[in-house]
C-alpha positions as CSV (number, residue, x, y, z in Angstrom):
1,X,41.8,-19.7,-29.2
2,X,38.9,-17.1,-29.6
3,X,36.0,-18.6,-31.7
4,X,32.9,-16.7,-33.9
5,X,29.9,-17.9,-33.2
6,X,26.2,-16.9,-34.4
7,X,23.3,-17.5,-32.0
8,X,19.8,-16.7,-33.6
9,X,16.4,-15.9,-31.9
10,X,13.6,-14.1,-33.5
11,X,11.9,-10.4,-33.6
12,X,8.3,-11.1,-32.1
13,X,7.3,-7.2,-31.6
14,X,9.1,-4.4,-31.7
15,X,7.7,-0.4,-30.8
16,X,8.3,2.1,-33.2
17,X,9.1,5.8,-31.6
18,X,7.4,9.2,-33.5
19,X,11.0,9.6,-35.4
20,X,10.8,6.4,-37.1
21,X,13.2,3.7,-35.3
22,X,12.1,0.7,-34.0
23,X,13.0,-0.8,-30.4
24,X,13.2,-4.4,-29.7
25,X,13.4,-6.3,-26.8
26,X,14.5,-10.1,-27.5
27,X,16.2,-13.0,-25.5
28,X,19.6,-13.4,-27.2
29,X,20.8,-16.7,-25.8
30,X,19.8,-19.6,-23.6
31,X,21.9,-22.3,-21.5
32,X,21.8,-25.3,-23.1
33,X,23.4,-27.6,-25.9
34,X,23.7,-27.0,-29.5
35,X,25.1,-28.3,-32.6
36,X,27.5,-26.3,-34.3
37,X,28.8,-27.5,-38.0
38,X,33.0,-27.6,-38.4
39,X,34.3,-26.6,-41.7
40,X,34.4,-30.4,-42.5
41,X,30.9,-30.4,-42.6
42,X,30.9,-32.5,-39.2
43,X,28.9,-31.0,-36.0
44,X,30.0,-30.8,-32.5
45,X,27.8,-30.1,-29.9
46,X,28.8,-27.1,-27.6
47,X,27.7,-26.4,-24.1
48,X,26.1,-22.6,-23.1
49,X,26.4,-23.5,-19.3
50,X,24.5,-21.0,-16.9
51,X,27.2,-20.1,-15.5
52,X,29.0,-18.6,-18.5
53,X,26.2,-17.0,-20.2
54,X,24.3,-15.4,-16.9
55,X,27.9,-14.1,-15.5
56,X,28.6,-10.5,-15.6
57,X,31.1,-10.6,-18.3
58,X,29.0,-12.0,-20.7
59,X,26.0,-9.9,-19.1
60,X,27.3,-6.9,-19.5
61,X,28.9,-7.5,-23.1
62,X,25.6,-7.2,-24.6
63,X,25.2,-3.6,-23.5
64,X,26.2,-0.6,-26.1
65,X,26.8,-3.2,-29.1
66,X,26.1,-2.3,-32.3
67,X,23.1,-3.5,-34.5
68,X,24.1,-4.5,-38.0
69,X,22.6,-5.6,-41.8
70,X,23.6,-9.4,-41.6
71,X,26.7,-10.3,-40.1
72,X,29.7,-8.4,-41.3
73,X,32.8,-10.2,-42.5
74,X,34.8,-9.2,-39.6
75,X,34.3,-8.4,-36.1
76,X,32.4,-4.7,-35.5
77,X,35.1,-2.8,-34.0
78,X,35.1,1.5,-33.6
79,X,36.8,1.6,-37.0
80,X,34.3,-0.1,-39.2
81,X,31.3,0.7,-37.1
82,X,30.1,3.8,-39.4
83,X,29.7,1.2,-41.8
84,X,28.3,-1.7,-40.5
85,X,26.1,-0.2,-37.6
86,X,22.1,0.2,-37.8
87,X,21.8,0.5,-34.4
88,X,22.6,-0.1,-30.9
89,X,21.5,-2.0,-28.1
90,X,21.0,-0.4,-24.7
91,X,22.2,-0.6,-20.8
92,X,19.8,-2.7,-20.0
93,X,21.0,-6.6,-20.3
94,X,19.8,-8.7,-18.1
95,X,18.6,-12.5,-17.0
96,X,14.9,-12.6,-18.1
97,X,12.8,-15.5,-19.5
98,X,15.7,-18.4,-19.6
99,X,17.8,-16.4,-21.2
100,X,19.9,-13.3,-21.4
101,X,17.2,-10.2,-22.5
102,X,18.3,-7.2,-23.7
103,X,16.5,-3.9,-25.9
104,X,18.1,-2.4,-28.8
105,X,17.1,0.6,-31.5
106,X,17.5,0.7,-34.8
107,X,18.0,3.9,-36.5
108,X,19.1,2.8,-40.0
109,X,16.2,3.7,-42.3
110,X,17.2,1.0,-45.0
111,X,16.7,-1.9,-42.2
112,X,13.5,-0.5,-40.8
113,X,12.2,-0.6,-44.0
114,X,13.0,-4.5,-44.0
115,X,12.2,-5.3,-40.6
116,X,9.0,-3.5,-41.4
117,X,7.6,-4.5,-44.7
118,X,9.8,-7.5,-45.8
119,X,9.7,-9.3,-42.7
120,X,13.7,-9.8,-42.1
121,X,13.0,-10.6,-38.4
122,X,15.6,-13.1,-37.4
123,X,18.0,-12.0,-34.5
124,X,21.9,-13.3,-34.6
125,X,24.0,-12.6,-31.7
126,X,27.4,-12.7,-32.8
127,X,29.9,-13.3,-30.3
128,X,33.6,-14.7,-29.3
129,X,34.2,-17.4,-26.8
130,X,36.4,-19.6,-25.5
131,X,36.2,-23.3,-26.0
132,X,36.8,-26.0,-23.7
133,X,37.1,-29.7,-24.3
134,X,34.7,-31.4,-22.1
135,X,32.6,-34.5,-22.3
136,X,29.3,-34.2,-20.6
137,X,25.9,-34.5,-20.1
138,X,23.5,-31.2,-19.7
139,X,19.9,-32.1,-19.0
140,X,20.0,-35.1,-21.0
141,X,22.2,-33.9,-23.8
142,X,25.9,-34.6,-24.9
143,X,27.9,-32.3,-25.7
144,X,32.3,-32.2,-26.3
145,X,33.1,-28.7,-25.9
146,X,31.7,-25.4,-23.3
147,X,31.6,-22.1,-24.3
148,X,33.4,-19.7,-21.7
149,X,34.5,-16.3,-21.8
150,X,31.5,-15.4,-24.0
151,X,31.5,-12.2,-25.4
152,X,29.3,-9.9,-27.9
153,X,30.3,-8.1,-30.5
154,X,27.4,-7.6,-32.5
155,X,23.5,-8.2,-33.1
156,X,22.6,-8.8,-36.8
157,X,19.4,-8.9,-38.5
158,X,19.2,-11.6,-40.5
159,X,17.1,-12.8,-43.5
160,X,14.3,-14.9,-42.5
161,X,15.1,-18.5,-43.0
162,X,17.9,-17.9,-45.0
163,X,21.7,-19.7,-44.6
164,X,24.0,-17.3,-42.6
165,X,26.9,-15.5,-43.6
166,X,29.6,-18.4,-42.9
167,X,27.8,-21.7,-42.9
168,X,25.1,-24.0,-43.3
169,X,22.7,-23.1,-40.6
170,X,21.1,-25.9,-38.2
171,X,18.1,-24.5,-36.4
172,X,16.7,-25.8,-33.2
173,X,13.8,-24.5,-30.7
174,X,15.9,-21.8,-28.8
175,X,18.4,-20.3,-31.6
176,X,20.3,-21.1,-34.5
177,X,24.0,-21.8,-34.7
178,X,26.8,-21.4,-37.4
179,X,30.5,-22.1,-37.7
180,X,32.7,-19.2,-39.0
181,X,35.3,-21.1,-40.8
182,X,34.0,-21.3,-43.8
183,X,34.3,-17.9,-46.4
184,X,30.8,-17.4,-48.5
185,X,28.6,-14.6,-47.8
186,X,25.6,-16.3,-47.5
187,X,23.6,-16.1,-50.8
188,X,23.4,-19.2,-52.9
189,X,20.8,-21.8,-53.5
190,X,21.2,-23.8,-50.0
191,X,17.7,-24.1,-49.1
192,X,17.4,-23.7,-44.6
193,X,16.8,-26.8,-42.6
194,X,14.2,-28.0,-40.5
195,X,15.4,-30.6,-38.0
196,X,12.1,-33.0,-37.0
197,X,12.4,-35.5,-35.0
198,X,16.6,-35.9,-34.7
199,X,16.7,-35.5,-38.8
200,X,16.9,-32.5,-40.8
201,X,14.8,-31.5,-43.9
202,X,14.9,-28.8,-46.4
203,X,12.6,-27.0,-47.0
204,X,11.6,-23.5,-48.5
205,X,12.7,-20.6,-46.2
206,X,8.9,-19.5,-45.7
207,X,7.8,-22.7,-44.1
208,X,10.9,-22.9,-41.9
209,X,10.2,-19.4,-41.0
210,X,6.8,-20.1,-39.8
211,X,7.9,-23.6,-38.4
212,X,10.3,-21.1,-36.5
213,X,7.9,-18.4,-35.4
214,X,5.5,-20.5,-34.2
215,X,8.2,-22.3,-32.1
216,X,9.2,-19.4,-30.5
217,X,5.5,-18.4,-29.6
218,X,5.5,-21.6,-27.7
219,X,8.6,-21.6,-26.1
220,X,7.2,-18.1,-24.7
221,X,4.1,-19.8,-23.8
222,X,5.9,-22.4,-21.9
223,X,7.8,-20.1,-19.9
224,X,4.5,-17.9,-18.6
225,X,3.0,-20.9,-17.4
226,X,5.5,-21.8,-15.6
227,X,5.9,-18.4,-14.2
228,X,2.0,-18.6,-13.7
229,X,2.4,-21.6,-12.0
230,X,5.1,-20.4,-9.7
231,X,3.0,-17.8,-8.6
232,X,-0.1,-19.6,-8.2
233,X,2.3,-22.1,-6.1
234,X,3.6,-18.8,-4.0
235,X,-0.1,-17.2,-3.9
236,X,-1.5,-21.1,-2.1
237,X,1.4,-21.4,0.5
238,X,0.9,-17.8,1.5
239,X,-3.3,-18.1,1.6
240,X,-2.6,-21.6,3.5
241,X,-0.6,-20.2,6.2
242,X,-2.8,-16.9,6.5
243,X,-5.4,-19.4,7.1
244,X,-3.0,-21.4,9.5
245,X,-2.8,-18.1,11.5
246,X,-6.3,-17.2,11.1
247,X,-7.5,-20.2,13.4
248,X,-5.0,-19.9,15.7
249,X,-6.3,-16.6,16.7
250,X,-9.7,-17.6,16.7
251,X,-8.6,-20.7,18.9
252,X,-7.0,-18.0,21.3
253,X,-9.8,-15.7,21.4
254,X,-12.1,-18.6,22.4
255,X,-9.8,-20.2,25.1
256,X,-9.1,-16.6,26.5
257,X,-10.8,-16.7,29.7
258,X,-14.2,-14.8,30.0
259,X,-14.1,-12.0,32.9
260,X,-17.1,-13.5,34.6
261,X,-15.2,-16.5,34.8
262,X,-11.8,-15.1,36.2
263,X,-13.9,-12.9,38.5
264,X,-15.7,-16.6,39.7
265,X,-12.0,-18.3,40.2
266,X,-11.1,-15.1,42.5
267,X,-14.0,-15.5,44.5
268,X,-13.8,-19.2,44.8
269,X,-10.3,-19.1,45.6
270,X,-10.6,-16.1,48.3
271,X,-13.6,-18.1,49.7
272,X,-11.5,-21.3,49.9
273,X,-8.4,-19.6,51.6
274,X,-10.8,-17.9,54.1
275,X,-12.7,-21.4,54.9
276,X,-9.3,-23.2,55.3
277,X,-7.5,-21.1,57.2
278,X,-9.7,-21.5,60.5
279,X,-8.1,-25.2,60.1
280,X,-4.0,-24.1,58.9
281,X,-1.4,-23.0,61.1
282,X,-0.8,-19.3,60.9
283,X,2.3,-19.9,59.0
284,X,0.5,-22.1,56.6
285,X,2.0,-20.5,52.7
286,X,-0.8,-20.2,50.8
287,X,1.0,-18.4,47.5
288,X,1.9,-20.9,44.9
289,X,-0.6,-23.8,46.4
290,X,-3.6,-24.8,44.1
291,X,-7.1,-25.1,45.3
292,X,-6.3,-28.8,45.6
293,X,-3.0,-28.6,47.9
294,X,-5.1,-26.1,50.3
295,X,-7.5,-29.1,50.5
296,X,-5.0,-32.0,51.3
297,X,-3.5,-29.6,53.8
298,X,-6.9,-29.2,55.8
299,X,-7.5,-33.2,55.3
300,X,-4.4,-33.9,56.1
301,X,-4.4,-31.5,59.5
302,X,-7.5,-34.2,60.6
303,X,-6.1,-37.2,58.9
304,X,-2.2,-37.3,59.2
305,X,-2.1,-40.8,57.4
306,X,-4.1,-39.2,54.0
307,X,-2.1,-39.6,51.1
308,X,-3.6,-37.6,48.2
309,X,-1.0,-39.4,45.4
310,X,-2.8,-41.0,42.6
311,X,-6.6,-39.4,44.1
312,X,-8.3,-37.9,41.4
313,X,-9.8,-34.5,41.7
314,X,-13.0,-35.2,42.3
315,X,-12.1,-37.8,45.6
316,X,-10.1,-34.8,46.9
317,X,-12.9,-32.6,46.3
318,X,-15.5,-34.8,48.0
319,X,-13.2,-35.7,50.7
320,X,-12.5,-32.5,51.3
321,X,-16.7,-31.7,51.8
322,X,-16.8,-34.8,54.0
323,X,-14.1,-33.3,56.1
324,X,-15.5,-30.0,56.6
325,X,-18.7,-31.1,57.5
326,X,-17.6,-33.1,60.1
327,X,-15.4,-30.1,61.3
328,X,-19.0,-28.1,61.3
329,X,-20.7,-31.0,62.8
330,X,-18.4,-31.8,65.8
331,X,-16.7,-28.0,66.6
332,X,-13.8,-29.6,66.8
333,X,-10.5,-26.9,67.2
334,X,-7.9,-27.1,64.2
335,X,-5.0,-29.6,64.7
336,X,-2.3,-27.5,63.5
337,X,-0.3,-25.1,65.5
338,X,-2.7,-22.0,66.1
339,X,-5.1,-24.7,67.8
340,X,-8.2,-22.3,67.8
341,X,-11.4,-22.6,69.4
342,X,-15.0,-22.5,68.3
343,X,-18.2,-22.8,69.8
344,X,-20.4,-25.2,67.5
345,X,-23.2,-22.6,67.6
346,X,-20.3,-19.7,65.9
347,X,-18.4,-22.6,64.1
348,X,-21.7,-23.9,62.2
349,X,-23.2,-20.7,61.0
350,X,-19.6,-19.6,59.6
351,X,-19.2,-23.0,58.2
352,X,-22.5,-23.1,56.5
353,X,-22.1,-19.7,54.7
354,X,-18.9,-20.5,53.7
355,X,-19.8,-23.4,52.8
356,X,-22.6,-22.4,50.9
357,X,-21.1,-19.3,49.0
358,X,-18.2,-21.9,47.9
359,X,-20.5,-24.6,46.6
360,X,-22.6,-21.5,44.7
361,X,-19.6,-20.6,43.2
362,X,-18.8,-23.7,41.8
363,X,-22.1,-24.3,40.3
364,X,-22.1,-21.1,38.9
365,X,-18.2,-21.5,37.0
């Protein structure tokens, strides 16, 4: 069974073109859960899930509807638009600030004049649904029935603070809702209610218009800060990990080796290789050995039982020294399998420049 229903939100600014009609562009409906009074006089609470109201059908049901006067009798339909329409909303529905948004023009002199000058202001969406029986809670709230298959017919402008076409209206933060069961055309002396604090009041139709307006300012207000917020959030992550990167490439630049300093290693290590080789066998592989594996090799070629396993650096280094000045000291001929000869006259002076342009090179790194 198809159900009418009347959603109200509020005309905050509007733009008036140089031929005279006004364009507004207002949030319609909101998820949530609101009351909605029966023809008994009892309320049930109803269920505008996400999911119905933000899905395409419902989306795109809001485009090309027709602006009325109040809410006509009957649904707006293409034989009865010439007299109820004032205007029409455009193409351009869409999810914006919690609810669905959407612009429409009015073109009827009679309700620009009102809009204008005798501040009728209120925005009803009228609109069919579907309900379904379902107990649950929705951010805190109960509700015993969910609107699905949502779909406009119409956007009236309504009387400030006045009791809609059908019903006694209940009015909460986001919108107003009213039952279309009942058969009066909205005049009367029922005064609008203001609901404060879980009761409802009521109370002259300019206070609860204000009360209104000024709720909808906030409601606005809430929703920029927390857009603000969200992109103050965004704008931090993003600076802290420019930062993040920043360092690291200052980091790099300062651990990138200096050329002096590679242009040191080469010569140290070419100086090494060409001191240790007089003591290696020809065959000896040099590529993929560090400074310190060149070193046990040549200690080991005079010292077979040296084992270099948990010697620090520095006991390699200095053994190393020790080792080579007793080579220079004594002449003695390499161990390993080129077993070459060297007068201690030849074998000192090459020793001691080697020796010499090694240990400057060091002090120099």
């Amino acid at each position: 069974m198809r159900h009418l229903r009347y959603d109200r939100s509020f005309v905050l600014d509007y733009e008036e073109s140089t031929e005279g009609y006004l364009t507004v562009r207002a949030v319609v409906t909101k998820p949530g859960v609101y009351p909605y009074q029966r023809s008994d006089g009892s309320v049930q609470y109803e269920l505008k899930h996400p999911e119905d109201i933000f899905s395409d059908q419902t989306i795109m049901s809001c485009n090309a509807k027709p602006v009325t006067d109040d809410h006509p009798r009957e649904p707006v339909t293409v034989q009865n638009v010439k007299a109820y329409g004032k205007g029409f909303s455009h193409n351009d529905a869409a999810v914006g600030n919690g609810g669905v948004k959407v612009a429409f023009t009015v073109f009827d002199e009679d309700l620009i004049r009102k809009i204008r000058e005798e501040g009728k202001r209120e925005i009803s969406l009228g609109f069919e649904t579907e309900l379904v029986a379902e107990d649950g809670d929705y951010n805190g709230e109960r509700y015993q029935y969910r609107q699905t298959q949502v779909d406009v017919n119409h956007i009236a402008i309504v009387d400030k603070g006045r009791v809609g076409p059908e019903a006694a209206i209940r009015g909460d933060s986001d919108a107003w809702q009213v039952d279309s069961n009942k058969n009066n055309n909205g005049g009367g002396g029922t005064m609008p209610k203001l609901k404060i604090d879980e009761k409802e009041f009521e109370v002259p139709s300019e206070v609860k218009s204000k009360v209104d307006g000024l709720q909808a300012k906030a409601d606005s207000y809430d929703q920029l800060k927390k857009d603000h917020d969200t992109t103050v959030a965004n704008y931090d992550a993003q600076k802290t990990e420019l930062d993040k990167k920043k360092k690291e490439l200052e980091d790099a630049k300062k651990a990138e080796p200096k050329q002096d300093a590679i242009d040191s290693a080469v010569e140290a290590r070419l100086s090494l290789i060409d001191e240790a080789r007089n003591f290696l066998a020809d065959d000896f592989e040099y590529k993929g050995k560090t400074d310190t594996d060149i070193k046990v090799a040549v200690i080991q070629g005079q010292d077979e039982r040296f084992d270099a396993k948990e010697k620090s650096e520095e006991y390699v280094n200095a053994r190393y020294d020790a080792t080579m000045t007793f080579l220079k000291d004594t002449a003695q001929p390499a161990t390993g399998q080129n077993n070459m000869k060297f007068t201690k006259t030849s074998t000192n002076d090459k020793l001691d420049e080697k020796r010499q342009q090694r240990l400057n090179l060091r002090d120099s790194k």
